[in-house]
DSSP file (Angstrom, degrees, kcal/mol; ACC not computed):
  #  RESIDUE AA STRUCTURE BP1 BP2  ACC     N-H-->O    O-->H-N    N-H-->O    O-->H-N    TCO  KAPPA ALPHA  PHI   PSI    X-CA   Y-CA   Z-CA
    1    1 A X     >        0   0    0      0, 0.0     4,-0.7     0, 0.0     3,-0.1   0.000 360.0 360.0 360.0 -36.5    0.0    0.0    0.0
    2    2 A X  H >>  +     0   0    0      1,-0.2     4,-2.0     2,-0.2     3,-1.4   0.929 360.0  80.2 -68.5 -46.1    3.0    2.5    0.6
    3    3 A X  H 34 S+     0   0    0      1,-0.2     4,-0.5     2,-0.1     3,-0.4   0.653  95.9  33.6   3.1 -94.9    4.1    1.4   -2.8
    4    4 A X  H 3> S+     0   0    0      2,-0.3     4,-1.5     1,-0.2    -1,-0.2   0.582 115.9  56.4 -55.3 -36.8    1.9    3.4   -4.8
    5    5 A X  H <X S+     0   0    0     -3,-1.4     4,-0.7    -4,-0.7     5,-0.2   0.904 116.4  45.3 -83.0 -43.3    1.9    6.7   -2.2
    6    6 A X  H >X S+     0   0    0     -4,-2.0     4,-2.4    -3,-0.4     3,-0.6   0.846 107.3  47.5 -36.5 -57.6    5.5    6.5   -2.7
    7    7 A X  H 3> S+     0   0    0     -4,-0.5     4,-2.3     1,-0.3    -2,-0.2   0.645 117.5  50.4-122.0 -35.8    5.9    6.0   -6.5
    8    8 A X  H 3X S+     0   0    0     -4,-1.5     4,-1.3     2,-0.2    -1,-0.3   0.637 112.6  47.6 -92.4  -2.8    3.1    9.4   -6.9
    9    9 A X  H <X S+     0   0    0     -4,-0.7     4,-2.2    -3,-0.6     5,-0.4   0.717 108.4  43.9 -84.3 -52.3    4.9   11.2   -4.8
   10   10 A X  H  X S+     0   0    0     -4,-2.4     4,-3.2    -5,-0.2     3,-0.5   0.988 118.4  56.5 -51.4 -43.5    8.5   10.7   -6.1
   11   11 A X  H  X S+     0   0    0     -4,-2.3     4,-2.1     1,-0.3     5,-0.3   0.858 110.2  42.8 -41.7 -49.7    6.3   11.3   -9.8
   12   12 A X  H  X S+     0   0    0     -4,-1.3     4,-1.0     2,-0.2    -1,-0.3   0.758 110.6  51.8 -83.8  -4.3    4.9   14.7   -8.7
   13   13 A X  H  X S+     0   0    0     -4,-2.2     4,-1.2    -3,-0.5    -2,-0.2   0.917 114.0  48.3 -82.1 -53.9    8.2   15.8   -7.2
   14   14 A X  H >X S+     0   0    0     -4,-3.2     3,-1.8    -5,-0.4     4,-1.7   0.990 113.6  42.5 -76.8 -71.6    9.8   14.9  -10.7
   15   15 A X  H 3X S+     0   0    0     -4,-2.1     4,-1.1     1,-0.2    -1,-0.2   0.893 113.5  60.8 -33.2 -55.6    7.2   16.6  -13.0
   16   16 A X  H 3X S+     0   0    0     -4,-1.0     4,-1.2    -5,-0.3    -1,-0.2   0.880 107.0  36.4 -21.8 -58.8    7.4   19.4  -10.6
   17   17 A X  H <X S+     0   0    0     -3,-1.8     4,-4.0    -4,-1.2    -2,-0.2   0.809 110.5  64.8 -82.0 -30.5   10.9   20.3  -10.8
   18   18 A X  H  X S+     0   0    0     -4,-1.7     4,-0.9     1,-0.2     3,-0.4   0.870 109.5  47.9 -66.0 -82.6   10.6   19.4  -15.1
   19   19 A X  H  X S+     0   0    0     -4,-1.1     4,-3.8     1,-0.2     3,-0.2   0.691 104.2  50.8  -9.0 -61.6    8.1   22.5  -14.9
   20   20 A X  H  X S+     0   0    0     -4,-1.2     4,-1.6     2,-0.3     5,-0.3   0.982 112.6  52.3 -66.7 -58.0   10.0   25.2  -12.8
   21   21 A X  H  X S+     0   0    0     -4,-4.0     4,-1.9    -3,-0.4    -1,-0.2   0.903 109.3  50.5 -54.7 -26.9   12.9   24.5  -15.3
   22   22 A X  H >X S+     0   0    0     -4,-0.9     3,-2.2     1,-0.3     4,-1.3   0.997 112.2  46.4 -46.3 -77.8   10.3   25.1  -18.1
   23   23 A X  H 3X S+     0   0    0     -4,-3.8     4,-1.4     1,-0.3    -1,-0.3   0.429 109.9  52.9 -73.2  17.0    9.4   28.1  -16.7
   24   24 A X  H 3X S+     0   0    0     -4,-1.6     4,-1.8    -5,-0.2    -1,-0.3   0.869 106.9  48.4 -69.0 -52.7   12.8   29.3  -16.1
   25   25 A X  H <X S+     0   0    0     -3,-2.2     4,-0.8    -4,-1.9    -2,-0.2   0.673 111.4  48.7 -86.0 -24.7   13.9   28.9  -19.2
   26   26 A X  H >X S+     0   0    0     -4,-1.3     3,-2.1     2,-0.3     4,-1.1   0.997 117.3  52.0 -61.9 -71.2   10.3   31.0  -21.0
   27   27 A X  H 3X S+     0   0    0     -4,-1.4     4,-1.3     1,-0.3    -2,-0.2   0.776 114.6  40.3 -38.0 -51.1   11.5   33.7  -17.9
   28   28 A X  H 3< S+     0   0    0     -4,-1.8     4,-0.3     1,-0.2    -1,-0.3   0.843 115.5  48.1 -52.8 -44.7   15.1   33.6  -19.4
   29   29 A X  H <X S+     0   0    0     -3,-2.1     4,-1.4    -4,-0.8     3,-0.3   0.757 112.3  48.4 -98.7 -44.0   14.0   33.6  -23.1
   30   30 A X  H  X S+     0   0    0     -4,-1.1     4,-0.9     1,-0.2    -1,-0.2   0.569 111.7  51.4 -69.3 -32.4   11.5   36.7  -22.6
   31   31 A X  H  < S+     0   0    0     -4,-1.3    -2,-0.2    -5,-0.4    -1,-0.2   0.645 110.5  48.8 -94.5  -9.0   14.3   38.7  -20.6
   32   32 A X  H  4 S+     0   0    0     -4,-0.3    -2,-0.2    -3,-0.3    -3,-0.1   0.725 121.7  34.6 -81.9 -40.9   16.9   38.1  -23.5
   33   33 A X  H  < S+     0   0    0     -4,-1.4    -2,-0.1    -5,-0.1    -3,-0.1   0.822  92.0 113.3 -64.8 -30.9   14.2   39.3  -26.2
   34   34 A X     <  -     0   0    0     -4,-0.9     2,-0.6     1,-0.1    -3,-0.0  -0.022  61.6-143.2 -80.7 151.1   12.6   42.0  -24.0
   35   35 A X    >>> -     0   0    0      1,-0.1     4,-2.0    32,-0.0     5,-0.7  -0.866  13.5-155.1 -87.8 106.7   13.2   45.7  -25.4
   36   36 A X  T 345S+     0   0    0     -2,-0.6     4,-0.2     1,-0.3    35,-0.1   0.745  84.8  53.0 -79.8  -3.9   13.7   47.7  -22.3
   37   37 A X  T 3>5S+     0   0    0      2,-0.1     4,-2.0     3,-0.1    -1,-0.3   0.629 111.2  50.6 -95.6 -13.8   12.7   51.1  -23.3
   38   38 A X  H <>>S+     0   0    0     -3,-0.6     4,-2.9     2,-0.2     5,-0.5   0.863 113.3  41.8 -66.9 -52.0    9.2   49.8  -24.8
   39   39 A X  H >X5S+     0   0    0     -4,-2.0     4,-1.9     1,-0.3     3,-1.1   0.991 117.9  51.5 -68.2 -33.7    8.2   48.0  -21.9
   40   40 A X  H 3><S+     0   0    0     -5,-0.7     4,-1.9     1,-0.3    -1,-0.3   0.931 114.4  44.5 -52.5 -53.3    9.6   51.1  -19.8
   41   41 A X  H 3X5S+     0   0    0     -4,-2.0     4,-0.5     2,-0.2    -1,-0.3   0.489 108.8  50.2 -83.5  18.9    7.7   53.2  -21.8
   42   42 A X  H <X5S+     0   0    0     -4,-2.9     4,-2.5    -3,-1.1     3,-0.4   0.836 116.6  51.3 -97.0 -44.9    4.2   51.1  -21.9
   43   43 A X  H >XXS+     0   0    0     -4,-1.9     5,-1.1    -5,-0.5     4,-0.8   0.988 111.3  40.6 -41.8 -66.9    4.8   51.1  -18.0
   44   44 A X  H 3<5S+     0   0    0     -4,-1.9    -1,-0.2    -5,-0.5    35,-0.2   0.791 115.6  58.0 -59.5 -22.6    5.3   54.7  -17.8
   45   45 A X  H 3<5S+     0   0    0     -4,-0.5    -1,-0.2    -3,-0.4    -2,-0.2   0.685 108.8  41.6 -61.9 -43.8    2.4   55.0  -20.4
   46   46 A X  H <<5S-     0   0    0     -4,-2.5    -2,-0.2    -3,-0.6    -3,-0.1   0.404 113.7-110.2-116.3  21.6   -0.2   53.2  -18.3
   47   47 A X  T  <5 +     0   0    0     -4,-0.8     2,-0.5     1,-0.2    -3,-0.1   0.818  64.5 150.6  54.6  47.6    0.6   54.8  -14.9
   48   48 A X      < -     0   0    0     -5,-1.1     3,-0.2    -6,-0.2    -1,-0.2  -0.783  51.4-106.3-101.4 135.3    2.0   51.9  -13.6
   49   49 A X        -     0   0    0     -2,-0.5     2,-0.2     1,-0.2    -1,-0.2   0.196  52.6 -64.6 -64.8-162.4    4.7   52.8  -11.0
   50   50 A X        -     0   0    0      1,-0.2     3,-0.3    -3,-0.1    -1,-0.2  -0.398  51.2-174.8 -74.6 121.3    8.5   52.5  -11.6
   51   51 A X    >>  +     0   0    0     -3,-0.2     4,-1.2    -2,-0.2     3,-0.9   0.321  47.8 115.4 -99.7  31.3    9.2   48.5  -12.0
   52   52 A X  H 3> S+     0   0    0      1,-0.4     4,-4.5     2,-0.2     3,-0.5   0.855  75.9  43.2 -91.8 -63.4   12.8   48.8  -12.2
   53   53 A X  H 3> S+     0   0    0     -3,-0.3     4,-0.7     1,-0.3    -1,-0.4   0.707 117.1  54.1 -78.3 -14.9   13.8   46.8   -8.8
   54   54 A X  H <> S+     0   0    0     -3,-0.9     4,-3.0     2,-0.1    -1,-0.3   0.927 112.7  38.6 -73.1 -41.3   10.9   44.1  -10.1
   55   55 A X  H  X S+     0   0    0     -4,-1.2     4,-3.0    -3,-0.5     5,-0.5   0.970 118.1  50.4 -72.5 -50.0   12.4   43.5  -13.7
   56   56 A X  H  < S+     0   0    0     -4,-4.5    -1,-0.2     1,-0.2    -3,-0.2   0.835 117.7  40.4 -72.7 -12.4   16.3   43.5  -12.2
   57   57 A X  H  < S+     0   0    0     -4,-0.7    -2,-0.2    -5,-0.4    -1,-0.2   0.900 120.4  43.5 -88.1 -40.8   15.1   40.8   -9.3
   58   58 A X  H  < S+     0   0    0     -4,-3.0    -2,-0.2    -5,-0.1    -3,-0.2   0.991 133.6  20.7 -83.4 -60.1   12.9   38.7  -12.0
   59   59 A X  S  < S-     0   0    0     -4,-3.0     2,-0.4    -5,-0.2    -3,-0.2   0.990  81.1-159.8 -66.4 -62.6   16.1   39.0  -15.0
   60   60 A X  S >  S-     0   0    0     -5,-0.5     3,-3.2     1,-0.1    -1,-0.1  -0.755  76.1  -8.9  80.6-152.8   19.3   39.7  -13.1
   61   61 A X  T 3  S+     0   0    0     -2,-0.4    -1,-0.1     1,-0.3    -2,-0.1   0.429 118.9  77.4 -22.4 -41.0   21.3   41.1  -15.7
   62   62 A X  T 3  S+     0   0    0     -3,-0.1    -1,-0.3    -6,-0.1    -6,-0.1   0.590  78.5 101.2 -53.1 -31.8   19.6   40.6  -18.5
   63   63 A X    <   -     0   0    0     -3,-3.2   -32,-0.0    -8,-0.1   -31,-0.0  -0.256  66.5-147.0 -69.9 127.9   17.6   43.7  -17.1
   64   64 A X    >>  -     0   0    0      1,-0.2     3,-0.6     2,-0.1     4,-0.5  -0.019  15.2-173.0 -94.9  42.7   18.6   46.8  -18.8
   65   65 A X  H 3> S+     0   0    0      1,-0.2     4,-2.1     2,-0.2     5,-0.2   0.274  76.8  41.8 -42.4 -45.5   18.2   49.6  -16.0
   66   66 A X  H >> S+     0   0    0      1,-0.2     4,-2.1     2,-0.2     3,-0.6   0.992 112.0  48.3 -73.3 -72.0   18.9   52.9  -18.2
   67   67 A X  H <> S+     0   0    0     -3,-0.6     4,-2.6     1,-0.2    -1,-0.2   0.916 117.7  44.3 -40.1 -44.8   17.0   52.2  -21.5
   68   68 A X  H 3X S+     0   0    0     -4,-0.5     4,-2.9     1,-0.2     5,-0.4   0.948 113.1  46.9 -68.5 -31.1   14.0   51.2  -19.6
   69   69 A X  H XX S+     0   0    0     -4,-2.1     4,-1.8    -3,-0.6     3,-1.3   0.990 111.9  51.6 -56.3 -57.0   14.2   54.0  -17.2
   70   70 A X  H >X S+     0   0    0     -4,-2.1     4,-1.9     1,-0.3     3,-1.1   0.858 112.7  57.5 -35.9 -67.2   14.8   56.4  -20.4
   71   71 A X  H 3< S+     0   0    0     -4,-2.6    -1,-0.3     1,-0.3     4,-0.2   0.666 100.4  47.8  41.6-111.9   11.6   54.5  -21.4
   72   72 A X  H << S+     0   0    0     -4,-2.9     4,-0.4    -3,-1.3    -1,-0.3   0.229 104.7  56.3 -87.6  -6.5    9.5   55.2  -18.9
   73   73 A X  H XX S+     0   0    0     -4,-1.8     4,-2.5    -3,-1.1     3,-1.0   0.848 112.3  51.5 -92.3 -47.2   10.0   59.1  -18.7
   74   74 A X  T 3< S+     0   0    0     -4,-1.9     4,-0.4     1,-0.3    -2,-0.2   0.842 111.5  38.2 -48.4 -51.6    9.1   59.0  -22.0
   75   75 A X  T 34 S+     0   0    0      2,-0.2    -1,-0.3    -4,-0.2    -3,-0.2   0.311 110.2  60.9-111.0  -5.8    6.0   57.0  -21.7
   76   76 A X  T <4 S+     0   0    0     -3,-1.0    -1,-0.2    -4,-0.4    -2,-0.2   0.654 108.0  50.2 -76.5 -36.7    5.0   58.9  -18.4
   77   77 A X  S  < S+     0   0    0     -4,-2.5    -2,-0.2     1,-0.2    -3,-0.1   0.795 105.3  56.9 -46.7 -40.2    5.1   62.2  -20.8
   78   78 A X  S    S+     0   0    0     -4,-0.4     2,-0.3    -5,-0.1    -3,-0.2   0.437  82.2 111.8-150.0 -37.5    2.9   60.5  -23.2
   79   79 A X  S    S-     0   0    0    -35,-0.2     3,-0.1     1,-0.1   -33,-0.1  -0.505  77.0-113.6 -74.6 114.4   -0.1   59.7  -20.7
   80   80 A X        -     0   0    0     -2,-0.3     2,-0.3   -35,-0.1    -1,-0.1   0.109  33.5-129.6 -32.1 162.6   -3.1   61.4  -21.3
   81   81 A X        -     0   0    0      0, 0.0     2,-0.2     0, 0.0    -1,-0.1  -0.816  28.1-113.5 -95.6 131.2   -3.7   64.0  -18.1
   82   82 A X        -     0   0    0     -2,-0.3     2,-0.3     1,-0.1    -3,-0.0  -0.696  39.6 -95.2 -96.9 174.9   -7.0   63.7  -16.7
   83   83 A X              0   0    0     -2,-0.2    -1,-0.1     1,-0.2    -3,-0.0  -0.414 360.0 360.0 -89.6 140.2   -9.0   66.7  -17.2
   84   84 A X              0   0    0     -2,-0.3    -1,-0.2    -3,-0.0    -2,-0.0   0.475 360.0 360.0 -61.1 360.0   -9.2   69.4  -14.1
């Protein structure tokens, strides 16, 4: 009877881990491509606040801190005002 409780456990623990590498590798693949003054300015665009410390914890390196900032002044200019 432990068999079986055994044998699905080690199974989801291995499928598990095959996933998280998946999605590592998407995360990686999307942070190589990523243009960092668009998404800096669609951020700054849609009055979302500065996501600088999000993007450099989720990439590492890959994160391009200046273009995106550059970006996101851009795209903070660029957002309608609502009206007074």
């Amino acid at each position: 009877m432990r068999t079986p409780a055994i044998l699905a456990a080690i199974l989801l623990a291995t499928g598990c881990e095959s996933m998280n590498q998946k999605i590592d590798a998407s995360r990686q693949d999307r942070c190589e491509r990523a243009d960092w003054a668009l998404v800096g300015e669609r951020d700054g665009m849609s009055g979302h606040p500065l996501l600088a410390d999000r993007y450099e914890y989720i990439c590492g390196e890959l994160f391009k801190p200046a273009p995106y900032k550059e970006g996101f002044e851009k795209g903070r200019a660029r957002k309608p005002r609502p009206p007074a």
